[in-house]
C-alpha positions as MATLAB code, in Angstrom:
seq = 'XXXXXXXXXXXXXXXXXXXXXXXXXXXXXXXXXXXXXXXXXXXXXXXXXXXXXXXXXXXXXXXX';
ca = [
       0.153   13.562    0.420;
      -1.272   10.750   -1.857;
       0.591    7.696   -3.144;
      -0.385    5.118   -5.792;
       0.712    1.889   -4.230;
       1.517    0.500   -7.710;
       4.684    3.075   -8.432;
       5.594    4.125   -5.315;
       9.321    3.116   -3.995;
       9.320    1.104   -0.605;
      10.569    4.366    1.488;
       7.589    6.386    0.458;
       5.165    3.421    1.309;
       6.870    3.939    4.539;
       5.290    7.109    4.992;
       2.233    5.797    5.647;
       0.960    5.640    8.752;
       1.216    1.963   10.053;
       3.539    0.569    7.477;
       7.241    0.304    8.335;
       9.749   -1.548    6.208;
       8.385   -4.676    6.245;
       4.805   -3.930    4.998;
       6.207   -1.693    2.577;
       8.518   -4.441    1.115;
       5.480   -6.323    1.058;
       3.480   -3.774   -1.117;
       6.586   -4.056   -3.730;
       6.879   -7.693   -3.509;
       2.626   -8.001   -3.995;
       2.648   -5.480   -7.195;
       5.628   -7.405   -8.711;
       3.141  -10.171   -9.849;
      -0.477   -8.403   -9.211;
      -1.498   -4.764   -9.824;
      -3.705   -2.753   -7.416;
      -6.713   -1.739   -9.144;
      -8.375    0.181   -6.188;
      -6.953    0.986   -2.732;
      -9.061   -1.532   -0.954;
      -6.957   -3.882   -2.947;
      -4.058   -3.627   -0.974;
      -5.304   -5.428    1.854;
      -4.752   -8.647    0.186;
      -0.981   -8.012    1.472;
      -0.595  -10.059    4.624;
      -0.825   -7.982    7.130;
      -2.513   -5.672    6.157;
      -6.051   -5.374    7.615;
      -9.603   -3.647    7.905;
      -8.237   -1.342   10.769;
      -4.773   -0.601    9.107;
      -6.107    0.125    5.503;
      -8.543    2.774    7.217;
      -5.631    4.436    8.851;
      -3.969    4.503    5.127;
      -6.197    4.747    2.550;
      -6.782    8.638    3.013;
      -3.042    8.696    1.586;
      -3.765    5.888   -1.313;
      -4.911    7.039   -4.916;
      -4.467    4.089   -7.341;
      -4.102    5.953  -11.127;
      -6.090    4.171  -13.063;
];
């Protein structure tokens, strides 16, 4: 499965592998006021690292 990290809801984000409710209310709360343009961007959300992102990003597709 792929999700864009700019539209998805919080329980999809979930999905991923690493992120539980807390990340993924951090996603929404991030793209409320900046928007992902590529899916290395979302490790500007605290806590959200160089080892988690390459656990996720085989699931992240940003629509440009």
């Amino acid at each position: 499965f792929l999700i864009d990290p700019n539209t998805s809801p919080a329980d999809s984000l979930e999905l991923l592998p690493g992120i539980g409710r807390t990340l993924a209310d951090r996603i929404v709360e991030y793209r409320q006021q900046h928007r992902f343009e590529q899916e290395i961007d979302i490790t500007e959300v605290k806590g959200i690292g160089p080892k988690l992102y390459e656990r996720i990003k085989p699931y992240l597709r940003v629509k440009r």
